[in-house]
N, C-alpha and C positions, 0 to 999 in steps of 0.2 A: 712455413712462416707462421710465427703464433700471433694470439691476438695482440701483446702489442706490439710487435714487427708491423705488424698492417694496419693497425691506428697509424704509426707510425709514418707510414709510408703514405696514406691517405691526405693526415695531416700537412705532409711536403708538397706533394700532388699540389694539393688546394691553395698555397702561399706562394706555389710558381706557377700558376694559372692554368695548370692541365686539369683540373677538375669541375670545371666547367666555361663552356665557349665567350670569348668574346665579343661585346660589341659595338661593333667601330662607332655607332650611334651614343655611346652613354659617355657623358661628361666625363673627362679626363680625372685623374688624380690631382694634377698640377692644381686644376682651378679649386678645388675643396678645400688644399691646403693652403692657396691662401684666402680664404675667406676665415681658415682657423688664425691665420697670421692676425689676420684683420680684429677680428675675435678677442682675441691674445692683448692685440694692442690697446685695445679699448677698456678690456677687465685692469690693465696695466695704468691706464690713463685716470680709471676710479677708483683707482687702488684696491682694489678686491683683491690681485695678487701683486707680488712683486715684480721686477724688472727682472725678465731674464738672460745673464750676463752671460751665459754660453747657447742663447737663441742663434741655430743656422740657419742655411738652404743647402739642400744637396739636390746637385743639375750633373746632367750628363754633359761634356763638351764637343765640341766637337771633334776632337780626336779619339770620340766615345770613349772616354775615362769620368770616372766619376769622382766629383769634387763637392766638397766641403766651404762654404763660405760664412764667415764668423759676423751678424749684422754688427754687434756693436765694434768689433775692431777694423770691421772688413779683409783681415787673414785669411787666405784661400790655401788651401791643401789637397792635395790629392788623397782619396778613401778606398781605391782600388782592393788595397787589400783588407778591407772590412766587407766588401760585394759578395754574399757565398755564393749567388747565382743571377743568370739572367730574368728578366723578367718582361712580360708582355707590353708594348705601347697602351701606354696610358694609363699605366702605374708609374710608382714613384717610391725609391728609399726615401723613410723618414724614422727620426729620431724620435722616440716617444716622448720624451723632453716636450718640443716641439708641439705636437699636436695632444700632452695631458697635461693636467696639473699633478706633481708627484709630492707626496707629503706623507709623515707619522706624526706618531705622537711622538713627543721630546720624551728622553731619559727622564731628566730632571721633573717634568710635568706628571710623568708616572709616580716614582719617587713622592712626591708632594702632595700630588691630590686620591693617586688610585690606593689609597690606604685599605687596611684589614674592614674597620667598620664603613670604610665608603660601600665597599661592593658586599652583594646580597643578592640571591637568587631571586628577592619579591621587588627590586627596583624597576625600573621600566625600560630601560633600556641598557639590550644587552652587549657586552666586551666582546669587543673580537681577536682573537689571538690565533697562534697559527696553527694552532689546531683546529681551529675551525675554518681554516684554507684550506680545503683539498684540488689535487688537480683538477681541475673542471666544474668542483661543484662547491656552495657555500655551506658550513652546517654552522646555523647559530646556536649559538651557548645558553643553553638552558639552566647553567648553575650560577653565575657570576653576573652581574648588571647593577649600572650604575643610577644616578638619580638625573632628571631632565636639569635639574639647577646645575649640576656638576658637569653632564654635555655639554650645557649652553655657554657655559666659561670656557670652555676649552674649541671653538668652535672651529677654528682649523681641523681638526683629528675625527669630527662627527662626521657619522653618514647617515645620509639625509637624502640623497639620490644615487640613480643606477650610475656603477661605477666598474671598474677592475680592482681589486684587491692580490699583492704579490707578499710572500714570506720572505722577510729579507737576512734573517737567522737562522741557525739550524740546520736540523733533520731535512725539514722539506722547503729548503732555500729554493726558492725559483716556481715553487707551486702557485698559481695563476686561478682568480677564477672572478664570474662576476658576481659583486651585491645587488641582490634583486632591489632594495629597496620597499621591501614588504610593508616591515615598519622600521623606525629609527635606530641604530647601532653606533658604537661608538670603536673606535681602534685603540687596542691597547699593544702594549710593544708589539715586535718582530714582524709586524703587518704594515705592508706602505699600501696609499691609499694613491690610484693612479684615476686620477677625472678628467672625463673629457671635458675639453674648453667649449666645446659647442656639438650638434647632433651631427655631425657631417662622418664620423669615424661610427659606424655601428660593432658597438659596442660584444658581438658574439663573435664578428672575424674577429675583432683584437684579439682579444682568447684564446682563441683558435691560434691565433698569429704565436703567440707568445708561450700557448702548450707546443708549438712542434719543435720537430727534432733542432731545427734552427733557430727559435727564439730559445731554447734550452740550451745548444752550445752557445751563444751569445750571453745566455747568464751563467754558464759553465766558464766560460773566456772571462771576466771579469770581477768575479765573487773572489775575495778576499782571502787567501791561501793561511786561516790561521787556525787551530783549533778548534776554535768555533766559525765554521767559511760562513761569512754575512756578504752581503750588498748593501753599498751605501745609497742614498736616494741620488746621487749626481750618475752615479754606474746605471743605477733604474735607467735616470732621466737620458744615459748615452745609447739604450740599447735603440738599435735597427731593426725598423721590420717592414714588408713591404706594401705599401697602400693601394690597393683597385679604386678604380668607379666605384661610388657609390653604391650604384646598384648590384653592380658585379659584385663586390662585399655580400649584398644581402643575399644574392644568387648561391655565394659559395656556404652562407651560414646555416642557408635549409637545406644544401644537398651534404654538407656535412652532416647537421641535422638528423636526415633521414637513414644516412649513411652508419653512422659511429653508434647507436643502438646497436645495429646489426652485427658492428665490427663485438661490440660488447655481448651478443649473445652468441657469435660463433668465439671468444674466449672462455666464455663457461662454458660451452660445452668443450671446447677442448680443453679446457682444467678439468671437467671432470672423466674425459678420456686419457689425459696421462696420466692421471686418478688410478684407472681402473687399468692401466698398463701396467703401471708399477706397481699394484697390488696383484695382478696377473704373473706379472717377473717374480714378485717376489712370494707367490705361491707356488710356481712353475719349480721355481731354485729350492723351496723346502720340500717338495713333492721332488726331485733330482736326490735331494739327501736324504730321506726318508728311503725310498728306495733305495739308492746305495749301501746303507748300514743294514735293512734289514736281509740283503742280499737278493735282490731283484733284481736290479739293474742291469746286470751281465750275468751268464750262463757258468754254472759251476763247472768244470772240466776236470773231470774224474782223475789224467794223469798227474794234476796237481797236486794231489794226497787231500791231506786232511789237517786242519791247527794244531795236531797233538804234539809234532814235532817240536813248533814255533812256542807252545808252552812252555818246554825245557829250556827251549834257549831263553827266552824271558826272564825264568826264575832263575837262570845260569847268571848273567847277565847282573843281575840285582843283586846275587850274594859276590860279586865282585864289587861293585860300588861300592857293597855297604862296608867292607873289607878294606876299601882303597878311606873309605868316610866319605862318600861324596855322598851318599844316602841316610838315610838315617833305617836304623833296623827294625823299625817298626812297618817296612813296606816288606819283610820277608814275611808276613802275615797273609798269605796269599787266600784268597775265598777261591772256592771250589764252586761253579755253576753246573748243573747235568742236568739233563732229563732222565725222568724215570721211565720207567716201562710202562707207567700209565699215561705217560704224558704230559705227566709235570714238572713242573723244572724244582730244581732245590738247590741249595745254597748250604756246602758243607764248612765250616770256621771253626779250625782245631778240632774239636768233637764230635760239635754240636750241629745236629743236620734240622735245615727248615725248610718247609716249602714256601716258593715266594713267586710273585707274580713278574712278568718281564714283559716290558709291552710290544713284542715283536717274537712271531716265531720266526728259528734263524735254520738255514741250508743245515742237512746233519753233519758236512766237513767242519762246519765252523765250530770254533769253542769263546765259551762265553765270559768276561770276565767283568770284575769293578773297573771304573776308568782308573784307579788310583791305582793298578795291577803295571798300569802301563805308561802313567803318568803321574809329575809330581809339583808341587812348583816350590819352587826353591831362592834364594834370596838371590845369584849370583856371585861374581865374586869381588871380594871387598879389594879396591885400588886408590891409593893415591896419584898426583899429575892430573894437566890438564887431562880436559876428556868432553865431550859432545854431550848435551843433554837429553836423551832420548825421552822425554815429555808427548801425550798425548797431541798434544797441537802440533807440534812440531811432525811428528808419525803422519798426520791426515794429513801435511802440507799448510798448515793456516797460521804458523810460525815460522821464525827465523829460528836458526839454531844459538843455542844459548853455552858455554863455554863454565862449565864445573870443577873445582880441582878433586873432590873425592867421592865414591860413591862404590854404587855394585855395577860392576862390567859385564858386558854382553857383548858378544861379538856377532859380526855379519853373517845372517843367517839364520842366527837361532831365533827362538819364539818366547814372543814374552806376554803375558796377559795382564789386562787391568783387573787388579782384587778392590779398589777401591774409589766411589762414584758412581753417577746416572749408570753408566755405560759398563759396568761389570760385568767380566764373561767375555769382551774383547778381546780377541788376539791377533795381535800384529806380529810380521818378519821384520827382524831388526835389518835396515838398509846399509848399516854404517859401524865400526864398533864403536862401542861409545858405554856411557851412564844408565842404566835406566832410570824411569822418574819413580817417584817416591810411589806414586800410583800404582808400580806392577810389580809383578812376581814373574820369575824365569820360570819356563817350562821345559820341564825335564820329560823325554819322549826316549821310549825304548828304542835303540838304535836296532833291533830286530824287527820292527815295525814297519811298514811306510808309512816317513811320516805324514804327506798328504790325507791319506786315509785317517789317521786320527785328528787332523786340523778339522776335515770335512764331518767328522762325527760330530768335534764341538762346536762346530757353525751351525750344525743343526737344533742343536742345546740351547744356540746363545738367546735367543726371547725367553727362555724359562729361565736363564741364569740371570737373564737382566730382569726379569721380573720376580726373582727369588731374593734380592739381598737384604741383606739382614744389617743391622743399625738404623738410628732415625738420625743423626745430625749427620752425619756421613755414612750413608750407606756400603756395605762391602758385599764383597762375593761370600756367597753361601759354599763355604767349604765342605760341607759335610754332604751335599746335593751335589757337587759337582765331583768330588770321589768316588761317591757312591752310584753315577751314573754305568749303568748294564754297558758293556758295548761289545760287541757280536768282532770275532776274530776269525775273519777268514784264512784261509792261506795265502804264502807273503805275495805270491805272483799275481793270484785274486784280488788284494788290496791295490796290484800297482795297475792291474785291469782299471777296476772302479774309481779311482782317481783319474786315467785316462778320460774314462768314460764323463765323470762329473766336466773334467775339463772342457772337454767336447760342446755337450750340453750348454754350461755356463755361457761359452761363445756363440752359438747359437740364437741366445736371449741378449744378448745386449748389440 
């Protein structure tokens, strides 16, 4: 379970009264709510606020279902299926409606008075917006505030006492938290202002009430399904949550309290232990390929010969391509890698011989060549007709498939790499035939090869190719580094060894 699975699960805990004990001594729920009733009627009667026309009660019956009664129609309903759970004698569902006052600031009042020259970092009182709701906690706005004349006109939308504060737009629709009330703050859009009508609702269960998994799917259930998902202040005013004893509220808000610090420092340590696992995996898997290329991994076995054979065929191989044109002739340019008798490697090109450094001494079966010896990347081949998009997004799964009529073809199986963006040096197996996207190039792999074995070389590459590309408005692959990488050719049963091998491993770690 991670840390917020078990916030989570804490927070549920606590709203259905298993997180701390009852007692049959502490004034019911029923009686607090209606002294909020009472409360309610009387701010109603001096008009502080207005009459409100969807004011209920919800009672259990006694055919233990729970009902809904409308005061000003007297309309009765049954709410059964709004109940997500039982809850302990001497609580009570209630409608936040009911027991807050819910209010914003109007569009229009924004619009009109929150102009460019009203707000100012040096005025006194600061705007709250919903970036300055986070789950749980309040963070006031240090750059934006208004003047005390322009609060005082708009006095509906000021905060002036401890309250709840919910985001009712947006990103973080549904994020809950309270205003301490420090000093004075005013609401500017996407923020509803939820006040208690009287002290009888302690004001940190609310919160509590209204972060958990259930006051979250209750504003997951009724946020507005549109582009931008909002909640209107009537949806605010319908949500249910469930009310304890007084005191029991206060009981539960300090063992949450003492509680959810804790929950919060075993998630940082465990974020920084799946931290240090996945940087562990993904050391482990480059230390797997490192060893595989330079021939460690698995034991060389004498009656497998030696690369010199798989040489010929390679270079067989290529001057067929380039014959048939599926190559271009500039790859029968083959480099020669050797050691010398002293122990050096050299690099012989047409003539001209040099000594040059390899970052890997390799098994003496193996022969050494440029990546570009054994690979190529190539455009594909050019098709009209529908056809699949093979797009980056699409390959990781975080699109739908998009529908092309002409492009370069790839079929199931082959390999194709991105030469252009962040992520240069990627190589995916195409799942499906289709298009590829504009982003990649075909990879051309000696069919003398296993191919496994040369994917697993440039998975070992890929942080240096992703950190090698060349352009500044679109970066691309670094073609000339990635041709040019050394890479160690064992022989062909050796290669399907080391691949097994890598396979092995890889499973192992995940």
């Amino acid at each position: 379970m991670n840390g917020k699975q078990l916030k989570n699960s804490i927070l549920q805990w606590a709203i259905q009264g298993k997180l701390v004990p009852q007692d049959p001594n502490d004034e019911p729920a029923s009686v607090l709510l209606e002294r909020i009733r009472a409360e309610k009627a009387k701010l109603v009667k001096e008009k502080k606020i207005k009459k409100d026309k969807n004011e209920s009660i919800i009672y259990r019956g006694d055919d233990n279902s729970y009902y809904e009664k409308f005061i000003a129609t007297g309309e009765v309903k049954c709410i059964d299926e709004e109940i997500p759970f039982e809850i302990p004698n001497g609580w009570e569902w209630e409608r936040v409606g009911n027991i807050f006052f819910v209010t914003k600031l109007a569009g229009f009042e924004y619009t009109k008075f929150f102009t460019k020259e009203a707000i100012s970092a040096f005025n006194p009182i600061p705007i709250v917006r919903a970036q300055n709701v986070r789950m749980g906690f309040f963070e006031e706005n240090k750059n934006e505030a208004i003047s005390e004349m322009l609060s005082n006109q708009l006095k509906r939308s000021a905060l002036n006492k401890k309250c709840l504060l919910m985001t009712f737009i947006g990103a973080g629709i549904g994020d809950t938290c309270i205003f301490p009330a420090e000093r004075k703050n005013h609401l500017a859009p996407n923020v509803a202002k939820i006040e208690p009508l009287d002290d009888s609702i302690f004001l940190d269960y609310a919160v509590f009430a209204l972060m958990s998994p259930c006051g979250q799917r209750g504003v997951n259930a009724i946020k507005k399904s549109t582009a931008q998902p909002s909640l209107s202040m009537e949806t605010i005013r319908k949500l249910l949550i469930p009310i304890p004893p007084f005191k029991e509220q206060k009981c539960i808000s300090l063992k949450l309290s003492e509680v959810l610090p804790l929950v919060e420092k075993y998630s940082k340590v465990q974020k920084v232990q799946n931290q240090i696992n996945d940087e562990i995996n993904i050391l482990l898997s480059k230390s797997i390929l490192q060893e595989a290329i330079r021939g460690k991994l698995v034991p060389q076995i004498a009656e497998e010969g030696t690369a010199d054979k798989l040489l010929a065929e390679i270079h067989k191989e290529k001057e067929r391509l380039v014959k048939e044109g599926k190559l271009k002739k500039a790859i029968l340019t083959d480099s020669v890698i050797y050691k010398g008798d002293d122990n050096k490697y050299y690099e012989r090109i047409n003539a001209q011989t040099v000594e040059i450094e390899l970052p890997f001494e390799y098994p003496n079966s193996w022969a050494v060549l440029r990546l570009k010896d054994i690979c190529q990347l190539i455009d594909g081949e050019k098709r009209n007709g529908k056809g699949i998009c093979l797009d980056a997004k699409y390959l990781r799964g975080k699109s739908s498939a998009t529908i092309i009529e002409k492009g370069k073809y790839v079929y199931t199986d082959d390999n194709i790499i991105l030469v252009d963006g962040e992520n240069s040096g990627e190589v995916f197996t195409v799942p499906q035939d289709g298009y590829m996207g504009s982003t990649f190039k075909q990879l051309w792999l000696s069919s003398t090869m296993w191919k496994p074995y040369i994917l697993a070389f440039i998975l070992f590459y890929k942080e240096e190719l992703r950190n090698s590309k060349r352009g500044a408005a679109i970066p691309h692959l670094n073609k000339e580094l990635f041709y040019n990488l050394p890479i160690g050719i064992p022989p062909y049963q050796e290669q399907q060894r080391i691949a097994e091998r890598i396979n092995e491993l890889s499973q192992l770690l995940k």
